[in-house]
Structures are given as C-alpha cells and as structure tokens.
BADOTOR-598852 format. One record per residue (C-alpha): residue in one letter; z, x, y; residue number from 1. Coordinates in Angstrom, 1 decimal, always signed. Example, Ala and Ser with C-alpha at 12.3 -4.5 7.8 and 13.67 -1.06 7.14 Angstrom:
% BADOTOR-598852
+-----+--------+--------+--------+-----+
: res :     up :   east :  north :   n :
+-----+--------+--------+--------+-----+
:   A :   +7.8 :  +12.3 :   -4.5 :   1 :
:   S :   +7.1 :  +13.7 :   -1.1 :   2 :
+-----+--------+--------+--------+-----+
END
This chain:
% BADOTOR-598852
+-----+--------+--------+--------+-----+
: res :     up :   east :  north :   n :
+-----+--------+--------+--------+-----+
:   X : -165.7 :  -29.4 :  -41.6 :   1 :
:   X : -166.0 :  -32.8 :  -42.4 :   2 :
:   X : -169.4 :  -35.3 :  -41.2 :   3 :
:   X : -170.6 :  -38.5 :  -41.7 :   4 :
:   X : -173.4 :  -39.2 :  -44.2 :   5 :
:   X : -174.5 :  -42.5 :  -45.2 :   6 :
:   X : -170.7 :  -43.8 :  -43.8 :   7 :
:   X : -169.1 :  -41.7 :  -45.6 :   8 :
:   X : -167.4 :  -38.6 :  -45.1 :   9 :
:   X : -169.2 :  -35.7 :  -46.9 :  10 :
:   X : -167.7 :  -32.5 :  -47.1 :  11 :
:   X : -170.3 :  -29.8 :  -45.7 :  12 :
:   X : -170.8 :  -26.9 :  -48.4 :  13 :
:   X : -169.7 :  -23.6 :  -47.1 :  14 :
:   X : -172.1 :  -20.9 :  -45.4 :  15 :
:   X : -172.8 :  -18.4 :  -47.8 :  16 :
:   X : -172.2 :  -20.2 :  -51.0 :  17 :
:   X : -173.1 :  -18.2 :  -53.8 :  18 :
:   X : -173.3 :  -15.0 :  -52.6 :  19 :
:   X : -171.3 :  -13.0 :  -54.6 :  20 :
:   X : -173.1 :  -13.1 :  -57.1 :  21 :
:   X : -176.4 :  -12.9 :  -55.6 :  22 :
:   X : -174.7 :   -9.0 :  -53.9 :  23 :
:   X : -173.9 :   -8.4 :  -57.3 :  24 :
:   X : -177.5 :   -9.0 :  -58.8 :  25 :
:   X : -178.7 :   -7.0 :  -56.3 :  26 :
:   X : -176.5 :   -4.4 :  -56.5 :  27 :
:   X : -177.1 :   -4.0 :  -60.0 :  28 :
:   X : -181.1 :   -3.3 :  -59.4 :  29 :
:   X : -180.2 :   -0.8 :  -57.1 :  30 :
:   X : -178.1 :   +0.6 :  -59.7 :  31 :
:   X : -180.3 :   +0.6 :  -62.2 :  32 :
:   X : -183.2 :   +2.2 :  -60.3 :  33 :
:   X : -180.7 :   +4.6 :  -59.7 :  34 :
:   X : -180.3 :   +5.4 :  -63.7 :  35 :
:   X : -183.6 :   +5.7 :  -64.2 :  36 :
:   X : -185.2 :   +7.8 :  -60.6 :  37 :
:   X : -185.0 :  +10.8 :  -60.0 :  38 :
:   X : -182.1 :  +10.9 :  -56.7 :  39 :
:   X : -185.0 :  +12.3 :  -54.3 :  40 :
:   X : -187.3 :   +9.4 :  -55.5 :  41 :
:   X : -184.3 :   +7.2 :  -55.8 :  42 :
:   X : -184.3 :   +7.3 :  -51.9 :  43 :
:   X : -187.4 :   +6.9 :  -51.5 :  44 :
:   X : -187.6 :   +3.6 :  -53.6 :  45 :
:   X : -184.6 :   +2.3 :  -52.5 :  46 :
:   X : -185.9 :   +2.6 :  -48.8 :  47 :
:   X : -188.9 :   +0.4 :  -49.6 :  48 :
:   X : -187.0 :   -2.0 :  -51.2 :  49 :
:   X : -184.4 :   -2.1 :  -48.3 :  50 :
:   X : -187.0 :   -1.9 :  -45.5 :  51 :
:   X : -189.4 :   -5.0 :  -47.2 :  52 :
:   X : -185.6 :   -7.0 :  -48.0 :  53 :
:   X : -184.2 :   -6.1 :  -44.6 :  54 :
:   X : -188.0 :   -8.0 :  -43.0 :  55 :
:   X : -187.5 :  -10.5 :  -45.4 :  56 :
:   X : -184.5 :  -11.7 :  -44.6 :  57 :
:   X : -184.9 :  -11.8 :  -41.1 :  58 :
:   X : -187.9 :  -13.8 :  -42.1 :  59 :
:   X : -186.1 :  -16.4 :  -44.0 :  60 :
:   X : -183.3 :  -16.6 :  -41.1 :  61 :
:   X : -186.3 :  -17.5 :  -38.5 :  62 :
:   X : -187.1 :  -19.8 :  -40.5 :  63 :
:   X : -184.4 :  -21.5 :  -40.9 :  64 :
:   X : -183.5 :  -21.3 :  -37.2 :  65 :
:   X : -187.2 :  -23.0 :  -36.8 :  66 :
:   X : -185.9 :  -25.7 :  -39.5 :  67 :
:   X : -183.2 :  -26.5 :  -37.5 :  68 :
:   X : -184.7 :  -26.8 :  -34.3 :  69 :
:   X : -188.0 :  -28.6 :  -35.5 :  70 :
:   X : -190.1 :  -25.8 :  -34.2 :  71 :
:   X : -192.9 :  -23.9 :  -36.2 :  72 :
:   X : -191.7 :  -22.8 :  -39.8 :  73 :
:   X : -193.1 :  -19.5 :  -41.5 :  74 :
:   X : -195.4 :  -20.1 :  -44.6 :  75 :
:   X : -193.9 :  -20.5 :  -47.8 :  76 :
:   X : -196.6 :  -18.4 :  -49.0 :  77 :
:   X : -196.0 :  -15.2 :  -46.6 :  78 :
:   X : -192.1 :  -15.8 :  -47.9 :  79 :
:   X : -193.3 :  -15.7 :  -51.8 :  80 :
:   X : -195.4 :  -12.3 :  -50.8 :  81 :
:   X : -193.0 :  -10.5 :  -49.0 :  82 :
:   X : -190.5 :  -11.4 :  -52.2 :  83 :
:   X : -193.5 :  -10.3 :  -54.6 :  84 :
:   X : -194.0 :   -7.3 :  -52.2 :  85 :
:   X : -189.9 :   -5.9 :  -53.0 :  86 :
:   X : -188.3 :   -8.2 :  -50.5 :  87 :
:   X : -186.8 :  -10.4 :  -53.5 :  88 :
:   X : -183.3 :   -8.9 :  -53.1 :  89 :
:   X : -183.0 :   -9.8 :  -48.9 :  90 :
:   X : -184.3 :  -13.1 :  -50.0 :  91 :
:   X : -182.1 :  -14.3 :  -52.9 :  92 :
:   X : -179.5 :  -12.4 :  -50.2 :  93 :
:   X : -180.9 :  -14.6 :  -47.4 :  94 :
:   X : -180.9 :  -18.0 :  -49.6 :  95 :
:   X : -177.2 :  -18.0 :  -50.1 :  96 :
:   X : -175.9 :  -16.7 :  -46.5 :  97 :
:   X : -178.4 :  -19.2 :  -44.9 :  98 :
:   X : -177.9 :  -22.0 :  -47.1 :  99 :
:   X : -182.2 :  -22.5 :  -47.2 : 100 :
:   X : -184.6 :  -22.5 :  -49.7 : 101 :
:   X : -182.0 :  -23.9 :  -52.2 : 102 :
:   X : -183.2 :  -26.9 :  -53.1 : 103 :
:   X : -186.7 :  -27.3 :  -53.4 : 104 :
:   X : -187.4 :  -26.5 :  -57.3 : 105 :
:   X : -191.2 :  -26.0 :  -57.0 : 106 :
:   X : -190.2 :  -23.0 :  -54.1 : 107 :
:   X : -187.2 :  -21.5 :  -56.4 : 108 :
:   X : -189.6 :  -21.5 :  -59.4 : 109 :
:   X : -192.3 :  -19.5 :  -57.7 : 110 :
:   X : -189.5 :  -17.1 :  -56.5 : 111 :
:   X : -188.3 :  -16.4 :  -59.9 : 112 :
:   X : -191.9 :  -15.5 :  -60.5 : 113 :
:   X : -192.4 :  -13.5 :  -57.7 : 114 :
:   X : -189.2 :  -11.3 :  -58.7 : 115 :
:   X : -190.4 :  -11.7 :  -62.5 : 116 :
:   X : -193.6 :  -10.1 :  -61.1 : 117 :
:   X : -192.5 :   -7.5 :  -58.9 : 118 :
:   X : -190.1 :   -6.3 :  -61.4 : 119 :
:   X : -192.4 :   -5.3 :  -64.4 : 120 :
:   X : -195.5 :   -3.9 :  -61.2 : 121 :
:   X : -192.0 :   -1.8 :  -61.2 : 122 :
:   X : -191.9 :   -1.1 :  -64.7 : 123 :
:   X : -195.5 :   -0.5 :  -65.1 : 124 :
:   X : -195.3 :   +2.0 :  -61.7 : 125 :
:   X : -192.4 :   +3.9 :  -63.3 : 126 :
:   X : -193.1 :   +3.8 :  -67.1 : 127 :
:   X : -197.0 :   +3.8 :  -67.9 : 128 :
:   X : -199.3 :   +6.1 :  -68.6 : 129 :
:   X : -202.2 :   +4.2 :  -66.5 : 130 :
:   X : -199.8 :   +4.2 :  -63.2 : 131 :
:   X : -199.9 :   +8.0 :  -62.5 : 132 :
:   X : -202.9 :   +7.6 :  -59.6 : 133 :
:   X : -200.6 :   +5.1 :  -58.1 : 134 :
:   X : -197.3 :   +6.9 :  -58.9 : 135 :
:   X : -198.9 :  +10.3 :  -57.2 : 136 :
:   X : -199.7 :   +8.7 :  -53.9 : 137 :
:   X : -196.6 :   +6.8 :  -53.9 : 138 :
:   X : -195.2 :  +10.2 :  -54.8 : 139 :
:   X : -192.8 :   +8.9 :  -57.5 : 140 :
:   X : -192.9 :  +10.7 :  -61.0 : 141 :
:   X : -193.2 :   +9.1 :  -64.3 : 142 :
:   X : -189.7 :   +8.3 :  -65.6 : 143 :
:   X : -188.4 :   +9.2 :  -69.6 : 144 :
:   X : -190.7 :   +7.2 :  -71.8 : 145 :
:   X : -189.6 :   +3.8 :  -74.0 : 146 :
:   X : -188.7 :   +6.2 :  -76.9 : 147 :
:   X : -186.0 :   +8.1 :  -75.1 : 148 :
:   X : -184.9 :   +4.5 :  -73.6 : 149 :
:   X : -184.6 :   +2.8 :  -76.9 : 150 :
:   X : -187.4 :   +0.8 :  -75.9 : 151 :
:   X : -190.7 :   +1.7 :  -77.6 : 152 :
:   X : -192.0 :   -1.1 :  -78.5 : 153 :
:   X : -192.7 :   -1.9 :  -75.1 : 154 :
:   X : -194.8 :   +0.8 :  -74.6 : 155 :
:   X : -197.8 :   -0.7 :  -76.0 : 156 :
:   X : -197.3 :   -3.8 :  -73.5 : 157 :
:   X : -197.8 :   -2.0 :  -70.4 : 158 :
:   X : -200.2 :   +1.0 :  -71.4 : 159 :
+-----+--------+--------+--------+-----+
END
C-alpha cells in the first residue's frame, strides 16, 4: 500500500517485519530451558514466562493502539519491567507484529538490557549455589553445575 510522504510516494513497511526471526529467538530460549529443567519444572518455567510475555504483549499492543489514536500511552518504564520481569520474549514478539518500539535507540538499548538482565537473574536462579532459598519457594531445583556444562569458569561469577 502505497502513501504520500513529503510528495512522494513511500512504500509502507509491512506488518510484522522481522518476525521470523524474532519466533525463532524465542523459540530457541524455550528450547534451551527445556535442555537444561527438569520437564515438570520445565512447565512450570515456561508458564511464567508465557503468562508475563502473553501481558506484555498485550501491553505493548495498547499502547500502540493509544499511539495511534493520541490517547494515553503506558510508561516506557512499566514496559522495560514487565520485559525485566520475563515478558522479553512477548515483547521483542510484540515489536515486530506491531511495528512499535522500533526505532527509538535509547528504548531498544534498555530492552537489550532488560533481557541481558533477566537472562543471567535466570542463570543465577538455576545455577548458583546462593539461589536455593529462592529456587525452593519458586520450587525449581538446582540444575547440573558449570563443570558438567563445560562451563566452570563461570561458576565463580555467580556464586
């Protein structure tokens, strides 16, 4: 669909660009939380992820709609702490099929953080020795250490 821009016809990028790889990205944390859980636990984890994604996306599609329309926009900051929260994959999922949140560098570099962050609470919850209070109520066991991973020299950096 074409529209005019400055008095020129621009091409309007398509809904959804970019996300292919964005379901692949996500797809492939879900796998790997798979290869690493327990399949009860796996579940469990999967469904907090999916439940906090799921509200973030919905989030991110309001606002947007409220973009559009000029009404009342949600907080970039309750965005960034659902995403630091687990809802990073319905986000990144939710900036390609909504085309928002693209652009703005300052917002996309405190979103890689947020994921960045997320991810090793993650790897601390699952791999260190000081995370078992937390891994008990959460009632997720500890996971095969660093050695049997091939990774033990990240052991000291999370212990």
């Amino acid at each position: 669909m074409d529209f005019k821009a400055s008095g020129r016809t621009a091409r309007r990028p398509k809904k959804g660009k970019g996300l292919f790889p964005a379901l692949l990205m996500v797809a492939a944390f879900f796998v790997s939380l798979l290869a690493v859980m327990p399949p009860h636990e796996w579940w469990r984890m999967a469904g907090v992820y999916g439940l906090v994604s799921l509200l973030t996306f919905v989030l991110y599609g309001l606002d947007k709609r409220a973009a559009r329309r000029g009404a009342w926009r949600t907080a970039e900051a309750r965005l960034h702490f659902f995403e630091l929260c687990g809802g990073w994959p319905g986000a990144l999922l939710a900036q390609r099929m909504f085309r928002h949140k693209t652009r703005k560098v300052p917002f996309l570099v405190v979103f890689a953080f947020a994921v960045i962050a997320n991810l090793a609470a993650l790897g601390w919850l699952l791999y260190a020795d000081a995370g078992e209070a937390l891994r008990h109520l959460l009632g997720v066991s500890q996971v095969a250490g660093f050695q049997a991973a091939g990774l033990g020299w990240c052991h000291s950096l999370i212990s």
